[in-house]
N, C-alpha and C positions, 0 to 999 in steps of 0.2 A: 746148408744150415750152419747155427754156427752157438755154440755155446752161451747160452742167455747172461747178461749178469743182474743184479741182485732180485734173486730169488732164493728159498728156501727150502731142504727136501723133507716132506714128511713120511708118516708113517705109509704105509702099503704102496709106496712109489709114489704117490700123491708129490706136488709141488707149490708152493705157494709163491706168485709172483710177489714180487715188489716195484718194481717200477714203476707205476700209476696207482690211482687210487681205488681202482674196482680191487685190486690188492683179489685177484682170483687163487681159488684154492682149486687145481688141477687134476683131474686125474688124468691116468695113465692113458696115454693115443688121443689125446683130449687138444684142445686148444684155449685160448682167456677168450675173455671179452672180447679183445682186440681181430680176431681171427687168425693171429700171425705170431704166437707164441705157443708153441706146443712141445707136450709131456712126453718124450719117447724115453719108456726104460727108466723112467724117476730122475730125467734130467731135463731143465727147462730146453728148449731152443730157440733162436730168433731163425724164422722158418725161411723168411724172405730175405736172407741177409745176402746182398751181391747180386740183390735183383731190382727192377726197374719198370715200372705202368706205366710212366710218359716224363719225357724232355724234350723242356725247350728253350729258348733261351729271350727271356721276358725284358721289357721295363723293369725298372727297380721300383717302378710308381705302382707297377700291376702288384704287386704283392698285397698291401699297398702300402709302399714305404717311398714318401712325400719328402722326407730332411733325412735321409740317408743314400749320401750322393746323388743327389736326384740328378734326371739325365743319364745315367750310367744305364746298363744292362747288367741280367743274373742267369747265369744258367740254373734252372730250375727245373728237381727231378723229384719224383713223387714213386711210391709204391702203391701197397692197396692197406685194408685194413683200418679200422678208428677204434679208441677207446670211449666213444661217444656213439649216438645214436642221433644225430637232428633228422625228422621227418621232413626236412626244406633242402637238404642234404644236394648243393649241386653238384659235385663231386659222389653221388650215392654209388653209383657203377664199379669203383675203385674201392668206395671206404667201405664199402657193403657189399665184397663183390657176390655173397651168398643168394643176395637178393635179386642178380641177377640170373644166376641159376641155382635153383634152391637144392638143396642138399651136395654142393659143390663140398670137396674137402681141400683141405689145404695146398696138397699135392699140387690136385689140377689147376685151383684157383693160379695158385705160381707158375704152374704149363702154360694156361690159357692167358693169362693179364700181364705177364709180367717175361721180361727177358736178362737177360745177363749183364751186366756191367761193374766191374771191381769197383775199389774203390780210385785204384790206381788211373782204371780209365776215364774216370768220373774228372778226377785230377786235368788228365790231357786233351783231355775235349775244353773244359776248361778253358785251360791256359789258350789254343789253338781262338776263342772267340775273345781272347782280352786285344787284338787287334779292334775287336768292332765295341768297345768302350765294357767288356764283362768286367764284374770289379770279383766274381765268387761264383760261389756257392749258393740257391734258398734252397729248404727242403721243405717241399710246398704240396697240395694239390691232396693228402689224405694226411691227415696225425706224423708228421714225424717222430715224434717220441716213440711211439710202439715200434720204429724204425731203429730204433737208442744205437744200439753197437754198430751197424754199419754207418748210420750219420756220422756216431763219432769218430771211427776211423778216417772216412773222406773227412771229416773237420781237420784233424788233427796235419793230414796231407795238406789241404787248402791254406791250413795258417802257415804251415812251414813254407811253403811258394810263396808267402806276402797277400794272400787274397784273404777277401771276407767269405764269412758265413753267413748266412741268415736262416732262421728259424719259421715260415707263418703259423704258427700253433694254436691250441685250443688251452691250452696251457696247463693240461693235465695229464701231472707228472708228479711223483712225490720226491721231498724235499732232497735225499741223499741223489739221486741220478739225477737231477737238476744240478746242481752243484758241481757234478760232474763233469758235466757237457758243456757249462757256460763259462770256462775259460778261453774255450775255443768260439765261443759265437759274439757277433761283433753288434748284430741286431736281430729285434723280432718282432713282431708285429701278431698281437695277440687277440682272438678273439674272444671279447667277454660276452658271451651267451646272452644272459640276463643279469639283472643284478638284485635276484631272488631266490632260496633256495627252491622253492616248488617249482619254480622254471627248469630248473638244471633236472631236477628228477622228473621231469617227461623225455629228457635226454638219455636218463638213465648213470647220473652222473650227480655233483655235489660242487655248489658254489665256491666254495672256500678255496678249494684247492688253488683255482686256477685264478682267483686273487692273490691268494700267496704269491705265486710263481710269478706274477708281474713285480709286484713287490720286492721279492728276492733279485731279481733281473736289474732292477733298475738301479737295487744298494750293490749291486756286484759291477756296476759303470758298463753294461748293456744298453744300447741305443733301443727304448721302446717305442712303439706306438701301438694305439689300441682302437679296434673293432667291435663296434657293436652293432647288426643287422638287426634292423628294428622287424620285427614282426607282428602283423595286426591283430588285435587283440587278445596278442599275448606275453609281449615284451616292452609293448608299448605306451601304458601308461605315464606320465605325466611325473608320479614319485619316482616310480621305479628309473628315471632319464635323470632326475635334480640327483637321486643316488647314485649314479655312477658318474656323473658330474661330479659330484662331490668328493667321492671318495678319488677318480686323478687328479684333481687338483690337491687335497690337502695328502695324500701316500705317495704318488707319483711326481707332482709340482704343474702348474700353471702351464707352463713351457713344452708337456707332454704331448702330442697329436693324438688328438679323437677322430676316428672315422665313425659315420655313420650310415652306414649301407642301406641299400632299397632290398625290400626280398623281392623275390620273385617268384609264381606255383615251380615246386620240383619235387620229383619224389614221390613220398607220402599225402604235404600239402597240396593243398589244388585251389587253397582263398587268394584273394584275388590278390594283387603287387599292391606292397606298402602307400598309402596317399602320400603324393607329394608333399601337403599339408603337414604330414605327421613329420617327412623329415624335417620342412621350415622349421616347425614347434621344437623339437631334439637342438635343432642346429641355434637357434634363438638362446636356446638354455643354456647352453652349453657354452656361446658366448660370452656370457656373462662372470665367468670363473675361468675361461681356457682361452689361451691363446689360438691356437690352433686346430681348428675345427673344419673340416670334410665332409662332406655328401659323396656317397657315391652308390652306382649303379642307374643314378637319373638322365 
């Protein structure tokens, strides 16, 4: 474990995160939202820090980043833990590992999912695959963010080698540890949920934020692209597509990549895979404002 940063200690040991926007108020042998920030003694800690649920070393397309060196490879390493909730969750085993075994505590969850890796060795496994075209770093596969202090340590390592970073995010994070972290990352590839607030509160989470955080990325010369997995009737009306159309082209600029992904049943869900149809329709739209426009999962 390793000492959280911004957070704040309250009264009866209690702690209030800052890092994200559930902004949890903790008590003592407690954990956030996330599952992987816990209260020991009235001091926050990032509980998984130096630990590791799965690597490997991807396409830079798999992320899915299209015009950030495409052709290259990323070694790609994930923890457990989300400051989100999606019931399509294909990733749920890692970002929810509670849910795989209910009343699991943080401890074992890190016993059971997850194993040891510095930042240092993160670094030299690295370099050891820039032979087979690695350009970095992604920190992919569950929330990096609720990951913040040891991402940013391995960032900090990875820039000073000459390698990138990349981020795949849900892009919720509040504005000061944003700022933080994004001198050191090169790109990111952001999932926008919906582009409504009622949508995000089935998540259990708040639209705005993780608009910002695109926004912010992209005035600070962060290579973005952005994701939205259409899901059937729920994300996928017709406005709710001309709006997030709208809003990368005129925030982001024309020139920005849209993905738009197929769901598929996972999880919670069990409705049936996106219509093809729906993505032509998304993909149709979105032509008409954006240069660069993806389908994927078809």
């Amino acid at each position: 474990m390793k000492e959280a940063l911004f957070y704040e200690k309250r009264d009866g040991n209690r702690v209030k995160c800052k890092l994200c926007p559930q902004l949890c108020l903790i008590e003592p042998d407690d954990v956030g939202f996330c599952f992987i920030r816990k209260n020991a003694g009235g001091v926050l800690y990032a509980a998984e820090y130096g630990r590791i649920s799965s690597a490997q070393l991807d396409p830079i397309e798999k992320k899915p980043l299209y015009y950030f060196h495409p052709g290259s490879t990323i070694f790609s390493i994930g923890g457990i833990g989300c400051n989100l909730r999606c019931p399509w969750c294909q990733n749920w085993n890692i970002a929810q590992p509670r849910d795989s075994l209910p009343g699991l505590s943080i401890e074992d969850a890190i016993e059971q999912f997850t194993e040891e890796m510095s930042p240092g060795q993160v670094l030299e496994i690295t370099k050891r695959y820039v032979p087979n075209g690695c350009i970095g770093v992604a920190y992919t596969y569950n929330e990096p963010f609720t990951w913040y202090e040891y991402v940013k340590d391995i960032a900090a390592l990875v820039k000073e080698a000459g390698l990138f970073n990349v981020l795949v995010t849900n892009g919720y994070v509040l504005e000061e540890p944003l700022r933080g972290l994004l001198p050191l990352v090169d790109a990111m590839n952001i999932d926008i949920k919906g582009f409504n607030e009622s949508f995000y509160h089935r998540l259990g989470g708040h639209f705005r934020p993780a608009i910002r955080t695109a926004e912010t990325a992209k005035t600070a010369g962060c290579h973005i692209e952005i994701t939205n997995l259409l899901i059937p009737d729920l994300n996928d009306a017709r406005e709710d597509i001309e709006k997030l159309v709208d809003w990368v082209a005129n925030k982001l600029g024309k020139d920005t990549p849209l993905h738009f992904s197929r769901y598929f049943p996972s999880y919670k869900m069990m409705a049936g895979p996106t219509p093809l149809e729906t993505l032509h329709l998304a993909e149709a739209i979105a032509k008409q404002k954006l240069d660069l426009v993806h389908l994927g999962n078809v």
